[in-house]
VEXBAGU-536083 format. One record per residue (C-alpha): z, x, y; residue in one letter; residue number from 1. Coordinates in steps of 0.25 Angstrom, whole numbers, padded with zeros to 4 digits, always signed. Example, Ala and Ser with C-alpha at 12.3 -4.5 7.8 and 13.67 -1.06 7.14 Angstrom:
> +0031;+0049;-0018;A;1
> +0029;+0055;-0004;S;2
This chain:
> +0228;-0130;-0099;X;1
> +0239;-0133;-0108;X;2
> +0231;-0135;-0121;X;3
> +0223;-0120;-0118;X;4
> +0239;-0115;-0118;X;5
> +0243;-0121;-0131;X;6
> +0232;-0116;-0138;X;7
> +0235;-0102;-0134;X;8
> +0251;-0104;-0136;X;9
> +0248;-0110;-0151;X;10
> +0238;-0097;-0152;X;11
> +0247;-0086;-0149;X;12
> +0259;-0094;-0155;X;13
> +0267;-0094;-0143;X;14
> +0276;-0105;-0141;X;15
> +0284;-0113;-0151;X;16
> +0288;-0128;-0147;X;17
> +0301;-0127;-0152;X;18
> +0305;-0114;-0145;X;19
> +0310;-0112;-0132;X;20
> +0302;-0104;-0120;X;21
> +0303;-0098;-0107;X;22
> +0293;-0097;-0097;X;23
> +0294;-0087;-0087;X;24
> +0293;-0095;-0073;X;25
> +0289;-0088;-0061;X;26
> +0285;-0101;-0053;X;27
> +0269;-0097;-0053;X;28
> +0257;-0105;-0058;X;29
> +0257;-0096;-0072;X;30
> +0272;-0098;-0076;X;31
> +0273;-0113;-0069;X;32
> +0260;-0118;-0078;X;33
> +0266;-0110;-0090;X;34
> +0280;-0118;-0088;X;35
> +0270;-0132;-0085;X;36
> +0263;-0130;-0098;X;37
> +0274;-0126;-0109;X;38
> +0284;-0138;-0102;X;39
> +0273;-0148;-0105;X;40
> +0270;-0143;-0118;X;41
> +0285;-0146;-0122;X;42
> +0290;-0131;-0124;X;43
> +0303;-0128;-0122;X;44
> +0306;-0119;-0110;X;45
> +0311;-0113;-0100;X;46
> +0308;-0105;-0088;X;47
> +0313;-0091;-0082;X;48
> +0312;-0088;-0067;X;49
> +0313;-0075;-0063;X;50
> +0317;-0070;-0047;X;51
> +0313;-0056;-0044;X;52
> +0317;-0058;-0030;X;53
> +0303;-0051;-0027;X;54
> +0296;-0059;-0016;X;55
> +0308;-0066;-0009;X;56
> +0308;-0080;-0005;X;57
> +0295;-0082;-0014;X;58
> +0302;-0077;-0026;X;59
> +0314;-0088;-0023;X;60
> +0302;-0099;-0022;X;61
> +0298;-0095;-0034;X;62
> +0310;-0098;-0041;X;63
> +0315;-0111;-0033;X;64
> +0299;-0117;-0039;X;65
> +0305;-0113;-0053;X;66
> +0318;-0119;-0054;X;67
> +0309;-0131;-0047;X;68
> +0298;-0132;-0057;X;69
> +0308;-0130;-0069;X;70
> +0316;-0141;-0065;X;71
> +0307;-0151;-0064;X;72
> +0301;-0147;-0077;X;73
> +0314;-0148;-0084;X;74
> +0313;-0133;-0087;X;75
> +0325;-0126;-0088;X;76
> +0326;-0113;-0079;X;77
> +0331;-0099;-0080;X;78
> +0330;-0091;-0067;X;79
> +0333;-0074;-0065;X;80
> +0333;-0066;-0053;X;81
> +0331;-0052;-0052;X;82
> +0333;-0041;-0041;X;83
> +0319;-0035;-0044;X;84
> +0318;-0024;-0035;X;85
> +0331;-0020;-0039;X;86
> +0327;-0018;-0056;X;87
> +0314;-0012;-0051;X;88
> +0321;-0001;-0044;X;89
> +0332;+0001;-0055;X;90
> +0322;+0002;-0066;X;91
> +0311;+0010;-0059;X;92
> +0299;+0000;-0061;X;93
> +0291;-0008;-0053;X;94
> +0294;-0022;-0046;X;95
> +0283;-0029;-0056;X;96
> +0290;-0022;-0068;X;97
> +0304;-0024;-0064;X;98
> +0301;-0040;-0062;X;99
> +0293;-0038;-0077;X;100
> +0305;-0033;-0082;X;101
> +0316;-0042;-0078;X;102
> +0309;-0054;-0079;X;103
> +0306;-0051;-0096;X;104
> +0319;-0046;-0097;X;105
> +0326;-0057;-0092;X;106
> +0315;-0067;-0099;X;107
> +0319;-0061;-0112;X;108
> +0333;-0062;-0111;X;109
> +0332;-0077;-0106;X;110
> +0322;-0080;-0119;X;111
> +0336;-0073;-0127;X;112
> +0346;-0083;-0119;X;113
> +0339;-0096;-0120;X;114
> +0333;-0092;-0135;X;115
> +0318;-0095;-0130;X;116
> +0307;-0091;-0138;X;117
> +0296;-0083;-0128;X;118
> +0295;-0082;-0111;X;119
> +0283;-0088;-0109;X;120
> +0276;-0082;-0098;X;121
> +0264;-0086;-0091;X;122
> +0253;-0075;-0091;X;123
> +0241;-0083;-0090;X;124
> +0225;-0076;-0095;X;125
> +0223;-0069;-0080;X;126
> +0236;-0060;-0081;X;127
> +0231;-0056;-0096;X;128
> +0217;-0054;-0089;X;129
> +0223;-0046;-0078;X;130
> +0232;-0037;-0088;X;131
> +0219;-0034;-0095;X;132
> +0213;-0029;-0082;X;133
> +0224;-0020;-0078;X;134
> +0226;-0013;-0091;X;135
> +0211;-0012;-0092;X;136
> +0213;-0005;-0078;X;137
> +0225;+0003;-0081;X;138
> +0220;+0007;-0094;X;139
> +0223;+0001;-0107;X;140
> +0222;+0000;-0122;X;141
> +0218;-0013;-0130;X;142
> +0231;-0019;-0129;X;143
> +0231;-0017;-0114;X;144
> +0218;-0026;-0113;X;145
> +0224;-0037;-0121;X;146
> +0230;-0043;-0109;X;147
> +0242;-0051;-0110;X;148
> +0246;-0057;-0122;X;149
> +0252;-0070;-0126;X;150
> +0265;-0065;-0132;X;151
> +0273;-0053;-0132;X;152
> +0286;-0053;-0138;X;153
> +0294;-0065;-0133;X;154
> +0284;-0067;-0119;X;155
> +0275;-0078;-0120;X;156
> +0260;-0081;-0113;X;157
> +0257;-0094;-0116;X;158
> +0245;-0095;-0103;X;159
> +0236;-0082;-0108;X;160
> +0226;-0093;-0110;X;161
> +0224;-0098;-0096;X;162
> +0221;-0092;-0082;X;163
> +0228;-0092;-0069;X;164
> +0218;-0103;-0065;X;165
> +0219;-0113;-0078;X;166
> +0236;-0112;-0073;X;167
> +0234;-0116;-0059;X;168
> +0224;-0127;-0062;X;169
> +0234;-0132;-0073;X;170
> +0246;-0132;-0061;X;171
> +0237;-0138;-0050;X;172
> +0234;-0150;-0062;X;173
> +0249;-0150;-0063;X;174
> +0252;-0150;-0048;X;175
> +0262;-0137;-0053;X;176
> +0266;-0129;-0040;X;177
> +0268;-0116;-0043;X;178
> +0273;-0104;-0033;X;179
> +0264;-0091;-0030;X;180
> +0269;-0078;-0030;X;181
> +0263;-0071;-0019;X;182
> +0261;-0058;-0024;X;183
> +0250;-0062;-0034;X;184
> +0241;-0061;-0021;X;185
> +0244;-0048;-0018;X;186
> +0235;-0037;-0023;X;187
> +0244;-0025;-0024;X;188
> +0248;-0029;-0040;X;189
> +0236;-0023;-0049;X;190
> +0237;-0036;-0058;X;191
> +0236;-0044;-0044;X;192
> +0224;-0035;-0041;X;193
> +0217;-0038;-0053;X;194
> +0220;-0053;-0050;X;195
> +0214;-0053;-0037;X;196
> +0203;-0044;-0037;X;197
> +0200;-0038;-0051;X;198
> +0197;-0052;-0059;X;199
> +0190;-0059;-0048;X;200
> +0181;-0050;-0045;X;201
> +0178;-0048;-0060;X;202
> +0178;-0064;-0060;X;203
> +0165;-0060;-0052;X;204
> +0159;-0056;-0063;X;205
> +0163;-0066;-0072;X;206
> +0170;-0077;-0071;X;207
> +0177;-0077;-0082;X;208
> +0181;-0062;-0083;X;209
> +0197;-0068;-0084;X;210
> +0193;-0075;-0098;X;211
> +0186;-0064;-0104;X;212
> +0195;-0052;-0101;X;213
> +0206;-0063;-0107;X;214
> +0197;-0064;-0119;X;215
> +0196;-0050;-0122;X;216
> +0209;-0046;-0120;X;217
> +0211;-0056;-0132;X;218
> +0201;-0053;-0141;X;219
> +0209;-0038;-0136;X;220
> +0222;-0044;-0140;X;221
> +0215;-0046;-0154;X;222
> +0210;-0032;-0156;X;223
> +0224;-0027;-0153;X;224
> +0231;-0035;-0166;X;225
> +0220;-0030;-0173;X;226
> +0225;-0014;-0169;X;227
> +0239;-0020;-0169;X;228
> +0237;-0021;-0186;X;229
> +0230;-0007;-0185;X;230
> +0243;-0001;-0177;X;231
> +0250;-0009;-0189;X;232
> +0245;-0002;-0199;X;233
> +0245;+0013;-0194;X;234
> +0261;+0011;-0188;X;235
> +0268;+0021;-0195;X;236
> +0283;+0026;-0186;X;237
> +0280;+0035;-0179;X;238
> +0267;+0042;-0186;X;239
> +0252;+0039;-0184;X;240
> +0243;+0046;-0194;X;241
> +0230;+0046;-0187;X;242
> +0223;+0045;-0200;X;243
> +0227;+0030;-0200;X;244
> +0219;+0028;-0190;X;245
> +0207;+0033;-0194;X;246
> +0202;+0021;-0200;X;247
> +0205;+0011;-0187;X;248
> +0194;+0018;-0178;X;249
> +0203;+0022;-0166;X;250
> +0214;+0032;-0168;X;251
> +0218;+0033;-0152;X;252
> +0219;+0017;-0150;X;253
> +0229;+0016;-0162;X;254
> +0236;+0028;-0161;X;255
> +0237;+0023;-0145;X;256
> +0242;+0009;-0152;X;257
> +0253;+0017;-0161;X;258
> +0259;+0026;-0149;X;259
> +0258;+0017;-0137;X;260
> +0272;+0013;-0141;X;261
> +0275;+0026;-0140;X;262
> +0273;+0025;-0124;X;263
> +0259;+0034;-0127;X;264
> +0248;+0030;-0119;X;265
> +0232;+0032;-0124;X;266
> +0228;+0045;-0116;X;267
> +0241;+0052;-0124;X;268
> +0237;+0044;-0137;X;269
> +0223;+0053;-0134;X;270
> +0229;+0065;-0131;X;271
> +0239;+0065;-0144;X;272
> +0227;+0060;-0153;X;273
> +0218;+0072;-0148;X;274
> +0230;+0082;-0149;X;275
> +0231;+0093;-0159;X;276
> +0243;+0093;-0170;X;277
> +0256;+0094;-0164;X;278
> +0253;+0088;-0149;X;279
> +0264;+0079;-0143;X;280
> +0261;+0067;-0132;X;281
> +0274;+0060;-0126;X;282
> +0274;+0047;-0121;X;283
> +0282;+0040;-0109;X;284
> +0292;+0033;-0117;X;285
> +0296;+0045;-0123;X;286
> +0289;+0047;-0137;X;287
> +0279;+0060;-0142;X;288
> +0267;+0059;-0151;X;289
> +0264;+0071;-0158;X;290
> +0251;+0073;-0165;X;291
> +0254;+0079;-0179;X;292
> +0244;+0082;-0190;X;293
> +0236;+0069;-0190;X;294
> +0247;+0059;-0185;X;295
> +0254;+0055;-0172;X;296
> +0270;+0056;-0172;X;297
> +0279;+0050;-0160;X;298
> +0293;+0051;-0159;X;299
> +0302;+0053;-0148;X;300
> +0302;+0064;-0137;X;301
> +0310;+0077;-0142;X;302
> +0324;+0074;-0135;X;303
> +0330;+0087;-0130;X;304
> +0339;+0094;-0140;X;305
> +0350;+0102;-0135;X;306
> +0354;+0115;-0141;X;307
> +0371;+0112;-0149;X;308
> +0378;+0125;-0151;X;309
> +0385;+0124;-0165;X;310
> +0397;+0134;-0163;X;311
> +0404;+0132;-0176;X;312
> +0404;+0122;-0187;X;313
> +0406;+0108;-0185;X;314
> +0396;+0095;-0181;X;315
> +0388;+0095;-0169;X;316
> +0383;+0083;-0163;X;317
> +0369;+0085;-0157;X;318
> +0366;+0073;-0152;X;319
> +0366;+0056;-0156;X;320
> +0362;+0058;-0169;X;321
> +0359;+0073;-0172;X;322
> +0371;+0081;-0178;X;323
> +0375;+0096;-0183;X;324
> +0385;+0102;-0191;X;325
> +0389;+0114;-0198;X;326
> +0398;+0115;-0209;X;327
> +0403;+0125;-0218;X;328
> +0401;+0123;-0232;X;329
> +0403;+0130;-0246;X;330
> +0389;+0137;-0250;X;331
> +0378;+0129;-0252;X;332
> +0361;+0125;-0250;X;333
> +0359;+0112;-0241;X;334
> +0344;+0104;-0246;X;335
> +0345;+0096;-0234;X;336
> +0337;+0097;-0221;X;337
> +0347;+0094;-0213;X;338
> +0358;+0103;-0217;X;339
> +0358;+0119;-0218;X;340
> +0367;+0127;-0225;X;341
> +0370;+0142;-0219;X;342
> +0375;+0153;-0224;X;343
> +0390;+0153;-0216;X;344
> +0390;+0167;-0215;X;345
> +0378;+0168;-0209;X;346
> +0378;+0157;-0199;X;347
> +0381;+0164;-0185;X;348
> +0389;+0153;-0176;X;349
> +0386;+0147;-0165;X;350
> +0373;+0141;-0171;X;351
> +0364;+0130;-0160;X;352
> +0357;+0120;-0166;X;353
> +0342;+0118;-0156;X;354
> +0328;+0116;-0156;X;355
> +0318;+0123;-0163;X;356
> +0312;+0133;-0150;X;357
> +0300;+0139;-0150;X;358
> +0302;+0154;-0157;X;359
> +0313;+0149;-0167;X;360
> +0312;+0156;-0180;X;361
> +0321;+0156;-0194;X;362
> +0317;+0165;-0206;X;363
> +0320;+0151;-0216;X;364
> +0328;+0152;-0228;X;365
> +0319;+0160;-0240;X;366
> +0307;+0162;-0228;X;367
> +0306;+0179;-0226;X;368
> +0304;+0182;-0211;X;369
> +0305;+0174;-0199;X;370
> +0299;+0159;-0196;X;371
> +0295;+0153;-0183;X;372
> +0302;+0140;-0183;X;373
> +0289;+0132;-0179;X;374
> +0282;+0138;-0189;X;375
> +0291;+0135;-0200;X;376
> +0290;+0120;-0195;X;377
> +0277;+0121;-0195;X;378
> +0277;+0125;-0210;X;379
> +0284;+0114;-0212;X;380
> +0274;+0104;-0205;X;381
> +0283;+0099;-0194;X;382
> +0278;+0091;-0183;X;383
> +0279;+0095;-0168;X;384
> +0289;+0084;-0166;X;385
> +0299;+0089;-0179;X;386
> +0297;+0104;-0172;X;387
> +0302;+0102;-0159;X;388
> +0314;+0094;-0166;X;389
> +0317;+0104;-0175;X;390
> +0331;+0111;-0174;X;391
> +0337;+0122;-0176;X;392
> +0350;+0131;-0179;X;393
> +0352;+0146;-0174;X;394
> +0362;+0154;-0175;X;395
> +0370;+0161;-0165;X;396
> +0360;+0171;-0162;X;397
> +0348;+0159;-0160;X;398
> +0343;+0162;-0176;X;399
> +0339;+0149;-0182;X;400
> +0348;+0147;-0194;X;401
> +0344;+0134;-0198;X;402
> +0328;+0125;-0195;X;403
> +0335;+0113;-0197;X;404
> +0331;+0104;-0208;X;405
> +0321;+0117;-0210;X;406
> +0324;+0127;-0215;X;407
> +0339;+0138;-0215;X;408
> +0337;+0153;-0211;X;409
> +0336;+0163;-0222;X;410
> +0347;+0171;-0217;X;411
> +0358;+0160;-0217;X;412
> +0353;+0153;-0229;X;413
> +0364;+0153;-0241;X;414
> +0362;+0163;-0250;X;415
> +0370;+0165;-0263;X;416
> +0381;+0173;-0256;X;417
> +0383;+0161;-0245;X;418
> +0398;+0159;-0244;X;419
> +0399;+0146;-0239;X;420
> +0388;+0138;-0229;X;421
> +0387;+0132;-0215;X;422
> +0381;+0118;-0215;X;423
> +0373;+0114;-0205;X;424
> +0368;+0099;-0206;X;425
> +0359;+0093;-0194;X;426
C-alpha cells in the first residue's frame, strides 16, 4: 500500500523528509496504518493522543494502546485530556463539535511548540466518499461535492488514496492491533448512517460506487481551481460589478463564490441577484449585501448611532474613532467635506448630532426652497448603505443646520456681514 501512498504524497506535495510531522493518533486502524506507514518510510514524527473522556473505560484503553504502540515504535508521544462535555456546554455547540475544536486547537498549538511542519491525519477515500454524500443530501455547491482534500492550511491527508479495506488488509499483513471505537456501529450519527446503510446498498448497484464518487469529486476538485482563477480575476474589495461576469456564463455561481465569505448562502445570493436597485440581504455573520446599479456592495451591518447633544463648544467624542467639535473661529469659507463653517450668530445652541430620519429636510446653501434630505442624497447618487449612515446637525429647535460632508443650510451659511464663525469638524 505504501508505494500507492507515496505517489499520492509526491502528488500533492505533502510531506518533506527533512521536516518534522505529527500524526494525530486516536488508536483506530486509520491513524495506527498512517503512524505504520510514515515511521517505515523514515519521516520524522510524532504523535498526539487526544482523551475526551467521552466513552469511560474505553476512552482510557484507547490511550494506554497509544503510549503502547508508540513505545515500541520509538515514537515519541504527546498526550491531552479534555473535559468535553464541559467545553460543549460553555460554548453552546454539540459534543462532535466541541471534540473538533479542541482537538485542532490543541494540534496546532503542539505543531507551534515542537516546530513540526503539518498534523498529518488519517482521512482515508471512504470518509471523503461519505462527506460527498452528505453534502450532496444537505445541499451543496461544487466545493461541497469536492469531498475532502488532501491539504488545508497546515492539516495533512496523506491516506485520500486508499479505502478503509486496503488499511485493514495492510494491518492484518502487519499483524498491527488496533482498538475500535464502538460508536462507529451506532447508526444515530448521519456520517455512520451513510456508512452503514447508504453506501452499501448503492454497492448493490455497483460495486465500485466508492471509487467512482472518489473519482468525481476529483475531477470536481479540478473544476473548482479553474473558478478559483475566475473568482481571482473578478475580486475587487468589497464591490462586484455584475458586468464582469458576463462573460463567465454563470453570474449566481460566482457572485455565490465572491459572497460566501461573507456568511451568504445561495438561496439569498438568488434573492439579491433578482432584487431591484437599492435591496439589502444580511448574512449570519453579521455582513449586508446591497444591490446598487449594476453591482454588489457588502459591508458591515449598520451599528446603532446614538443621538450626542452638543451643548456648547468643545470636542465630543462619539465613539472609538468618530469625533465632533465646534469651535469659534474669525470669519471664514471651509472647502472641506468634513468641516462646516456657521454663521455664530445664527447658530441656536444646544445642537445634536444623529442620523438622518425619514422626513428630514434642509433648504442647502444657494438652493431656494425646502429639500427632502433623501432626495438630495439621491441627487447626489448615494447608495442605500451611504443613506442610512448619513449624519446630521440640527439646531435647538430640531432644524438641520449642517448634511454633514453635504451640504450647510442656506440660513446659517456665512454671508458678507458674518462677524466671526462656528466650526464644526466631523
Amino acid at each position: 500500500m505504501w508505494s500507492k501512498v507515496e505517489r499520492y504524497i509526491d502528488k500533492h506535495n505533502l510531506l518533506n523528509p527533512n521536516e518534522l510531522y505529527i500524526v494525530a493518533l486516536s488508536g483506530g486502524a486509520d491513524s495506527v496504518a498512517l503512524l505504520l506507514l510514515l515511521k517505515n518510510a523514515h519521516f520524522n514524527v510524532h504523535a498526539a493522543h487526544c482523551n475526551f473522556h467521552l466513552r469511560g473505560d474505553e476512552s482510557d484503553r484507547d490511550e494506554a494502546f497509544c503510549v503502547e504502540l508508540c513505545q515500541r515504535l520509538g515514537v515519541e508521544l504527546h498526550r491531552a485530556h479534555f473535559d468535553t462535555r464541559e467545553y460543549a456546554e460553555l460554548h453552546k455547540v454539540s459534543i462532535e463539535m466541541a471534540a473538533r475544536e479542541l482537538r485542532y486547537k490543541w494540534f496546532e498549538q503542539l505543531r507551534q511548540d515542537i516546530g513540526a511542519a503539518g498534523i498529518c491525519v488519517a482521512h482515508h477515500r471512504d470518509d471523503s466518499v461519505e462527506t460527498v454524500l452528505l453534502n450532496l443530501v444537505r445541499g451543496t455547491g461544487l466545493r461541497g461535492l469536492t469531498g475532502i482534500q488532501p491539504r488545508n492550511g497546515n492539516i495533512l491527508r496523506p491516506l485520500l488514496c486508499v479505502s478503509r479495506a486496503e488499511i485493514e488488509a495492510f494491518l492484518a499483513k502487519k499483524r498491527q492491533k488496533y482498538v475500535t471505537d464502538s460508536t462507529n456501529w451506532e447508526a444515530d450519527v448521519q456520517r455512520n448512517v451513510v456508512r452503514l446503510a447508504v453506501l452499501p446498498l448503492l454497492k448493490r448497484l455497483n460495486p465500485a460506487v466508492a471509487e467512482n464518487i472518489q473519482r468525481t469529486a476529483e475531477n470536481l476538485a479540478e473544476a473548482q481551481q479553474v473558478l478559483n482563477v475566475a473568482i481571482a480575476n473578478i475580486n475587487s474589495g468589497n464591490i462586484l460589478n455584475l458586468s464582469d461576469l458576463e462573460n463567465y456564463g454563470s453570474s449566481e455561481y460566482l457572485a455565490f463564490e465572491w459572497l460566501k465569505k461573507y456568511g451568504f448562502n445561495g438561496d439569498q445570493v438568488r434573492q439579491i441577484l433578482d432584487a431591484e436597485t437599492g435591496k439589502i440581504v444580511s448574512s449570519a455573520m453579521g455582513y449586508d449585501v446591497l444591490k446598487d446599479r449594476g453591482r454588489l456592495i457588502v459591508e458591515p451591518a449598520l451599528q446603532p448611532f446614538k443621538p450626542m447633544r452638543i451643548p456648547e463648544e468643545g470636542t465630543y467624542v462619539l465613539d472609538e474613532d468618530k469625533r465632533f467639535s465646534v469651535r469659534k473661529k474669525p470669519v471664514y469659507v471651509s472647502k472641506e467635506p468634513r468641516v462646516a463653517t456657521l454663521d455664530a450668530a445664527k447658530v441656536q445652541f444646544p445642537l445634536t448630532i444623529r442620523r438622518v430620519e425619514e422626513g428630514d429636510w434642509m433648504q442647502p446653501y444657494g438652493m431656494k426652497g425646502r429639500k427632502l434630505l433623501s432626495d438630495l442624497m439621491t441627487d447626489l447618487k448615494m447608495t442605500v448603505f451611504e443613506k442610512r449612515r448619513q449624519l446630521v446637525v440640527v439646531d435647538n429647535q430640531g432644524v438641520v443646520v449642517w448634511a454633514v460632508g453635504l451640504r450647510v443650510a442656506d440660513f446659517v451659511a456665512v454671508t458678507e456681514v458674518t462677524n466671526e464663525v462656528f466650526e464644526l469638524t466631523f
